[in-house]
C-alpha positions as a Python dict, from the first residue, in 0.01 Angstrom:
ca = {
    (1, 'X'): (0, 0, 0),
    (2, 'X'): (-16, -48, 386),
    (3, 'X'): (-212, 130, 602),
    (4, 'X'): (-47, 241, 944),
    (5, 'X'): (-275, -33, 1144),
    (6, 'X'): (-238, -297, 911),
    (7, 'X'): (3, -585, 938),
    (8, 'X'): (10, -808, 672),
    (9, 'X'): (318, -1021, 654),
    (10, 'X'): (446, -1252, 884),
    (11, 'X'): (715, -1475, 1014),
    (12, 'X'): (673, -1864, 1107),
    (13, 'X'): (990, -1956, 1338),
    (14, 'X'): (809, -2238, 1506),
    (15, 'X'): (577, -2484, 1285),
    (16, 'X'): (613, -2866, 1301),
    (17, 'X'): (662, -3037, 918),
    (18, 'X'): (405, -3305, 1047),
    (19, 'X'): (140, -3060, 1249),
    (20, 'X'): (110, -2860, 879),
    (21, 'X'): (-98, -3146, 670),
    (22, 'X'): (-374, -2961, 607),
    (23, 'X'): (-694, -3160, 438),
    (24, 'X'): (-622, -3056, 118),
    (25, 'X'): (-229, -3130, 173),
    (26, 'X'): (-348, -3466, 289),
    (27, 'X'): (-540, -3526, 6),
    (28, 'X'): (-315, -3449, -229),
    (29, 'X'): (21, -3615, -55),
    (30, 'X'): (-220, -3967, -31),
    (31, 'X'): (-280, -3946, -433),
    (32, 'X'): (55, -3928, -483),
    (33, 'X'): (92, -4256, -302),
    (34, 'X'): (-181, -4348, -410),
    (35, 'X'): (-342, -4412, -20),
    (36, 'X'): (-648, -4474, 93),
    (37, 'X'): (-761, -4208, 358),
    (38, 'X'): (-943, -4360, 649),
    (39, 'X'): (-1208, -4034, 558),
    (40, 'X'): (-1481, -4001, 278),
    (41, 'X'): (-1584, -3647, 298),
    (42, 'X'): (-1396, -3300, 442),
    (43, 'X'): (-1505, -3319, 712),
    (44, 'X'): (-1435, -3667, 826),
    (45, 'X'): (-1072, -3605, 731),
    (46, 'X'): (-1074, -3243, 926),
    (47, 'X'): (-1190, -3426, 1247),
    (48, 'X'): (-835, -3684, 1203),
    (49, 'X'): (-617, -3434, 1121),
    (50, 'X'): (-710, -3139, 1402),
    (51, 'X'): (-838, -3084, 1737),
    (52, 'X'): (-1115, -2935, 1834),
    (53, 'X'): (-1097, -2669, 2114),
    (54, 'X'): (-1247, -2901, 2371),
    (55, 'X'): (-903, -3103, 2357),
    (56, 'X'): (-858, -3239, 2691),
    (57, 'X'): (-472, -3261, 2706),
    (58, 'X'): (-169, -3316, 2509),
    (59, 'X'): (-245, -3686, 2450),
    (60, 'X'): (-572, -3599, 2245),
    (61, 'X'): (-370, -3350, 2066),
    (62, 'X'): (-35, -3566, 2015),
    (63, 'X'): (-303, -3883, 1874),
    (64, 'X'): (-344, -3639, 1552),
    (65, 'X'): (-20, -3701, 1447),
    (66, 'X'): (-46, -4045, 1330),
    (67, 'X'): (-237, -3984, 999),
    (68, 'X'): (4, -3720, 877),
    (69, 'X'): (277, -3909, 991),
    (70, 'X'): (204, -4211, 762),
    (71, 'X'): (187, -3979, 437),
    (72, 'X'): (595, -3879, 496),
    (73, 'X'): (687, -4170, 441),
    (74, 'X'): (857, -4121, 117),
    (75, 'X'): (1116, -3894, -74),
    (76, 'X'): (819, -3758, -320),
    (77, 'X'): (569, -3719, -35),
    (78, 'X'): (784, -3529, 181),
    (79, 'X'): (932, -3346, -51),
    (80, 'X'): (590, -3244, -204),
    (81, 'X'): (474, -3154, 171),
    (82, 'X'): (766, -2892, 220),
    (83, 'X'): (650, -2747, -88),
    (84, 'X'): (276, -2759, -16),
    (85, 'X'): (328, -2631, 291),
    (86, 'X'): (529, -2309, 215),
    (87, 'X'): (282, -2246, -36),
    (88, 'X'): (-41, -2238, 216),
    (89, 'X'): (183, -2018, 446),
    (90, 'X'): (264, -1781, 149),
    (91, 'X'): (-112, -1727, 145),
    (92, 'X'): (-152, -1618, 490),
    (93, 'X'): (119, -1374, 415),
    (94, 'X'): (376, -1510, 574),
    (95, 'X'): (710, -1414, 394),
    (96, 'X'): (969, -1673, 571),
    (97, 'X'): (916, -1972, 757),
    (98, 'X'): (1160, -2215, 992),
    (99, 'X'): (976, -2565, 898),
    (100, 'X'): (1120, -2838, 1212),
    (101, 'X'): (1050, -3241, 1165),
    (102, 'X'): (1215, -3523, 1299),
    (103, 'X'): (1440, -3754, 1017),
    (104, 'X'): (1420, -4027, 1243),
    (105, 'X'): (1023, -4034, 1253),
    (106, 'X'): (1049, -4072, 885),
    (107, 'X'): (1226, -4398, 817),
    (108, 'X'): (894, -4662, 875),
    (109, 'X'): (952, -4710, 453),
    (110, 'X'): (1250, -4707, 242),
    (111, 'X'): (1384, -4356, 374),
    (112, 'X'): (1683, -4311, 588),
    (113, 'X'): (1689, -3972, 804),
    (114, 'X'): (1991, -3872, 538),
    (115, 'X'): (1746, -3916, 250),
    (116, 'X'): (1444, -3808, 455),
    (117, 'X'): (1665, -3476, 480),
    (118, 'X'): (1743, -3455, 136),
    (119, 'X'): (1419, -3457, 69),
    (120, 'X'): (1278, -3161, 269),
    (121, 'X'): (1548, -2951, 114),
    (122, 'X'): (1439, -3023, -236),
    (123, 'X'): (1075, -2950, -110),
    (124, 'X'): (1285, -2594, -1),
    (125, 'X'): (1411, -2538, -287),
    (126, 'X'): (1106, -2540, -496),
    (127, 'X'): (877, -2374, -241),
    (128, 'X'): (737, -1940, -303),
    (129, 'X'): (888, -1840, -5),
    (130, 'X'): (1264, -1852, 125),
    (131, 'X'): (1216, -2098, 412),
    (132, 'X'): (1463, -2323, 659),
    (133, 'X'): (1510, -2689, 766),
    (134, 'X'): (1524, -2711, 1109),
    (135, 'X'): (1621, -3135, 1226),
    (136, 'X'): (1461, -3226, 1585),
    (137, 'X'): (1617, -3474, 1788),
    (138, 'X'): (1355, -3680, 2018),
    (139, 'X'): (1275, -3716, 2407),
    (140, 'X'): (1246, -4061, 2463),
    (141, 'X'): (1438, -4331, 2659),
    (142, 'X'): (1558, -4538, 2332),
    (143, 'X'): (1678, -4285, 2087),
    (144, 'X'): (1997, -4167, 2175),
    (145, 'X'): (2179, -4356, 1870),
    (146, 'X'): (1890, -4188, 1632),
    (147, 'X'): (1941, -3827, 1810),
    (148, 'X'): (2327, -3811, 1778),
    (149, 'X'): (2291, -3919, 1434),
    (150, 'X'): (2018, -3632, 1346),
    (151, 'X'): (2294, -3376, 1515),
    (152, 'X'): (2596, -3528, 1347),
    (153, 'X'): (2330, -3466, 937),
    (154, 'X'): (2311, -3154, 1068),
    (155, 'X'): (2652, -3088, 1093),
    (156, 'X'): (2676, -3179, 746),
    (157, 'X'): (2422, -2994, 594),
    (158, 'X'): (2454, -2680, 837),
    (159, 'X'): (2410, -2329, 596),
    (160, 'X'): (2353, -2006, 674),
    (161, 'X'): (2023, -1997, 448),
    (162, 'X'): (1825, -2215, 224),
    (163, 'X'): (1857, -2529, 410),
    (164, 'X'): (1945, -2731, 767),
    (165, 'X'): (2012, -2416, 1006),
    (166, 'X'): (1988, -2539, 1340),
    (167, 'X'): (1807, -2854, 1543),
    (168, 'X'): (1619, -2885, 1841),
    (169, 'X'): (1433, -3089, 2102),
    (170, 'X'): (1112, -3195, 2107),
    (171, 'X'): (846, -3471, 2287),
    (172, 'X'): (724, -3550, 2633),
    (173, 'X'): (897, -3273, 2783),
    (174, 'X'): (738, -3358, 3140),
    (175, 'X'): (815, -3756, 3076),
    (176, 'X'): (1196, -3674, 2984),
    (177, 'X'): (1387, -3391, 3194),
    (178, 'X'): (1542, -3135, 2956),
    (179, 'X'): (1911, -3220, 3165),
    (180, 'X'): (1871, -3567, 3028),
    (181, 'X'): (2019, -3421, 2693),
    (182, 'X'): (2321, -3194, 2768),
    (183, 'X'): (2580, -3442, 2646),
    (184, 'X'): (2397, -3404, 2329),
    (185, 'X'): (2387, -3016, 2330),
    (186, 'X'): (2748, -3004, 2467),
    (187, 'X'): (2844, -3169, 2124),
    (188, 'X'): (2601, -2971, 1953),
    (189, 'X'): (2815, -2658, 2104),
    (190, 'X'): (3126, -2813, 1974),
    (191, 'X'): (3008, -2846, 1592),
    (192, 'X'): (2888, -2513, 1672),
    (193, 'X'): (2487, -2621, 1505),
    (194, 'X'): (2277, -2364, 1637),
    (195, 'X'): (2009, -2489, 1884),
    (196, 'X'): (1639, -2386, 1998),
    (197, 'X'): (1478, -2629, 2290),
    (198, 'X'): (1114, -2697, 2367),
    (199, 'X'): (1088, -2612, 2733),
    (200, 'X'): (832, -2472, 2963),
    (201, 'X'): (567, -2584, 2755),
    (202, 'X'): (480, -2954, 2951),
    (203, 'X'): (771, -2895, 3201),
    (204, 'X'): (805, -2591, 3431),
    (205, 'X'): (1028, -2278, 3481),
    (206, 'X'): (1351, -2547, 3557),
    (207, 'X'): (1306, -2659, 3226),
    (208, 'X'): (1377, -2303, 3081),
    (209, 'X'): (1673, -2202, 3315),
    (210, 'X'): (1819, -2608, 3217),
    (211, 'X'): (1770, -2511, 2819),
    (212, 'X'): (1933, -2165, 2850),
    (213, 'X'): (2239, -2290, 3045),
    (214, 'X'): (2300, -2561, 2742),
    (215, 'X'): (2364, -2316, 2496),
    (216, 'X'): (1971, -2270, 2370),
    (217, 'X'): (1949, -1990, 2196),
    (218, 'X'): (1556, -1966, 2145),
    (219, 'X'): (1323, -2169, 2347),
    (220, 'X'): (1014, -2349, 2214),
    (221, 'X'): (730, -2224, 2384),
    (222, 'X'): (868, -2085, 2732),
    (223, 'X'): (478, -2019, 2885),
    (224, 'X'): (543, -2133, 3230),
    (225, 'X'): (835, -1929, 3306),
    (226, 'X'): (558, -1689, 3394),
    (227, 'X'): (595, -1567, 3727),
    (228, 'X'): (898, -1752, 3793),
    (229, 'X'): (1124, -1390, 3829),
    (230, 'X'): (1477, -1594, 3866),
    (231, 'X'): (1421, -1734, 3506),
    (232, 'X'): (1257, -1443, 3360),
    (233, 'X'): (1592, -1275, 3432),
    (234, 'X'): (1812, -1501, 3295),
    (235, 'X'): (1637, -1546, 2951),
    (236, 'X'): (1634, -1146, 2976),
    (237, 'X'): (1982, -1147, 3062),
    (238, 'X'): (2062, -1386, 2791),
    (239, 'X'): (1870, -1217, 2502),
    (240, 'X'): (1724, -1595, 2484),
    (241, 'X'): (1388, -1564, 2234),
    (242, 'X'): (1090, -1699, 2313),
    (243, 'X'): (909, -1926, 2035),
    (244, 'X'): (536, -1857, 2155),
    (245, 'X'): (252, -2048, 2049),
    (246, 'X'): (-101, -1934, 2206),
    (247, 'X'): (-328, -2168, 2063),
    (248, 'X'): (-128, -2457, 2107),
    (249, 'X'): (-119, -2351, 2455),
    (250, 'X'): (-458, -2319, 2502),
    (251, 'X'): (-524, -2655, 2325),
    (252, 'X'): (-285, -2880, 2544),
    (253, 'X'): (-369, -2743, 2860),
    (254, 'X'): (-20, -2551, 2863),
    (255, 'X'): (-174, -2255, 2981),
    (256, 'X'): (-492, -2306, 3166),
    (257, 'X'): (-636, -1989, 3220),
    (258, 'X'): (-594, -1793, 2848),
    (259, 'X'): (-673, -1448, 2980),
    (260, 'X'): (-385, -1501, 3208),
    (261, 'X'): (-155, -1569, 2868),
    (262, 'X'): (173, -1409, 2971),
    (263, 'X'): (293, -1322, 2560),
    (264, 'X'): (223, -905, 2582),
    (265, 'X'): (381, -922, 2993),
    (266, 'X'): (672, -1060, 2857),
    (267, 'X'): (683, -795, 2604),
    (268, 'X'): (671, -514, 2860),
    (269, 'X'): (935, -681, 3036),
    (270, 'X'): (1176, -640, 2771),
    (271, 'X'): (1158, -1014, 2680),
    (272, 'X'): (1246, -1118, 2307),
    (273, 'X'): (892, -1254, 2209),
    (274, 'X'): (800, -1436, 1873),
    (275, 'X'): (444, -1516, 1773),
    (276, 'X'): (457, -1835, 1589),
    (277, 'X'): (135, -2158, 1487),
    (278, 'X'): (350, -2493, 1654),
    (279, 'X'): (108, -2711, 1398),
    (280, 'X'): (-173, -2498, 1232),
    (281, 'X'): (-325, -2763, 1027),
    (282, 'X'): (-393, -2970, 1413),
    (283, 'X'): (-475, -2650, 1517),
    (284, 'X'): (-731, -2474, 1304),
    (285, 'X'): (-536, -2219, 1262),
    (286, 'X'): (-299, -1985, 1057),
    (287, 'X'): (-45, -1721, 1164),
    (288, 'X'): (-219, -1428, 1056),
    (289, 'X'): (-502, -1552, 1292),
    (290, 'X'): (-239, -1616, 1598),
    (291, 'X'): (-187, -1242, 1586),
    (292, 'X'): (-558, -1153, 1512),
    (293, 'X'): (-621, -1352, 1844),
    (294, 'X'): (-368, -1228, 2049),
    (295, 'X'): (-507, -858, 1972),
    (296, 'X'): (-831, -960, 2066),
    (297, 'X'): (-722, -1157, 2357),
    (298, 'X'): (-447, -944, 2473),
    (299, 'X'): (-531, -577, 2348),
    (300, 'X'): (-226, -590, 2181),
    (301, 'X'): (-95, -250, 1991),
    (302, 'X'): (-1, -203, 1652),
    (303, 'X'): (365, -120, 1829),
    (304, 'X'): (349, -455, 1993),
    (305, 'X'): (253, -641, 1731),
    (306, 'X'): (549, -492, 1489),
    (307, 'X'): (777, -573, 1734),
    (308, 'X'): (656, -898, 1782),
    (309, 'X'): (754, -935, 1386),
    (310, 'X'): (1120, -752, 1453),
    (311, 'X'): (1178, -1027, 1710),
    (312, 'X'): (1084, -1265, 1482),
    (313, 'X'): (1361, -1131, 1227),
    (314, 'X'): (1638, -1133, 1449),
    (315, 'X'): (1564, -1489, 1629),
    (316, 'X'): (1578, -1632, 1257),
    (317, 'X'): (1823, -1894, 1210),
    (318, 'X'): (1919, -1730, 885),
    (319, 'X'): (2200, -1493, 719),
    (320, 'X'): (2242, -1133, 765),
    (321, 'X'): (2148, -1062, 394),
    (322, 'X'): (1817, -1275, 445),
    (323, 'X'): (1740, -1052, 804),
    (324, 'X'): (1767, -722, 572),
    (325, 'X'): (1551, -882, 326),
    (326, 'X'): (1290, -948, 565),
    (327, 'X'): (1337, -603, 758),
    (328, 'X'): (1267, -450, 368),
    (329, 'X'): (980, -652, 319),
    (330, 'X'): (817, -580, 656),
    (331, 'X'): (809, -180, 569),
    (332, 'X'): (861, -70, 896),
}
């Protein structure tokens, strides 16, 4: 039975497939392939796989991606991850989760992105909690023939629930201007796949108001629209949701100054906030410590903090019947 100040089920709408390897994940994805980790004890393996809060910048953080990267390299592995994964989150509490990778970074083996994908969704299928597929397409200068090709599989496998629901953009965000992409988004509007965009996380404010006039629906991150009162209106305006990460944040320099962190302004401002991890296992962290920190932090209120979760709900990429599901299970 819940008590009126407790919270104890959550919703993951933002969490990276790769930033979720967890040491014990690790461990068990490299027996199945029967790997060598370049770690002998816990700890050793903890220090390749996360940051520690003295992270200097995004590069430090973005170098932790290799190891976990080189375990998804097969059908079994990631299919095993998916399901690993789900199952560490349905520990925390959390009750749905939108898991996002990349099919193209998964083809260094025998795996093309169409068998990459089909192996996530088996991974779905198995997992203890009703999850989503969510395909990213890549910043970069070389990729366009890899991104159209991640948007035209998710066509394809586009459902309402219980698999691919939507795709988005992710990568140097400062390197590779969000505008670069809208001939990829315009067809993404045409196949009508539902889209989120990292923005305002690396880039600025421009970012965000670029993202939102392509058709984004949700935006990954959206911290530096802060104080930027054009763009705050438009997202407002658009009833565009906000895929917040705090700890990332803090961890790639996003946000410099954490007691500054503008999550519980936006709030008051009538924005459509979401509290989500971005890549726990990197980060040392779990969602149900995400909102522990942002009421310490933040002095967030129960209220806040429950609305936080409705956001959360209605920002899924998900059916109607799933939404009243999760409404139910929330109890409030």
């Amino acid at each position: 039975m819940k008590t009126e100040n407790r919270i104890d089920h959550y919703i993951d709408l933002h969490a990276h497939l790769d930033g979720c390897i967890t040491t014990e994940i690790a461990r068990k994805l490299a027996s199945l392939q029967q790997i060598t980790l370049p770690a002998a004890t816990d700890e050793e393996l903890l220090s390749l796989l996360s940051v520690p809060d003295t992270c200097e910048n995004l590069n430090d953080f973005l170098k932790c991606f290799d190891l976990p990267l080189s375990l998804l390299q097969t059908e079994e592995a990631l299919e095993e991850a998916v399901y690993l994964i789900l199952s560490e989150m349905k520990e925390d509490g959390v009750i749905y989760a939108e898991l996002r990778f990349a099919p193209q970074l998964h083809t260094q083996k025998e795996m093309t992105q169409e068998t990459a994908i089909h192996a996530a969704l088996r991974g779905l299928k198995r997992a203890p909690i009703p999850g989503n597929l969510i395909l990213c397409c890549m910043r970069g200068d070389l990729n366009q023939k890899e991104n159209l090709e991640t948007l035209e599989l998710a066509k394809k496998y586009l459902v309402e629930d219980g698999g691919v629901v939507a795709i988005d953009l992710a990568g140097a965000e400062a390197l590779f201007p969000t505008e670069n992409y809208e001939a990829l988004f315009a067809k993404a509007r045409e196949y009508q796949v539902p889209f989120t965009i990292h923005a305002g996380e690396a880039g600025n404010a421009e970012d965000v108001k670029t993202a939102v006039h392509m058709g984004a629906v949700r935006i990954g991150h959206g911290v530096r629209i802060a104080g930027n009162k054009e763009v705050i209106q438009l997202v407002k305006d658009k009833g565009v949701f906000l895929e917040m990460c705090p700890t990332s944040n803090r961890q790639t320099k996003a946000m410099e100054e954490m007691s500054a962190y503008p999550l519980k302004t936006f709030l008051e401002m009538g924005l459509k906030v979401t509290l989500n991890t971005d890549d726990p296992a990197i980060e040392r962290t779990t969602l149900s410590r995400e909102f522990r920190y942002m009421e310490s932090l933040l002095d967030l209120t129960q209220e806040q903090k429950r609305l936080l979760l409705l956001n959360s709900v209605e920002a899924a990429f998900t059916s109607r019947n799933r939404k009243w599901k999760l409404k139910e299970q929330l109890l409030f």
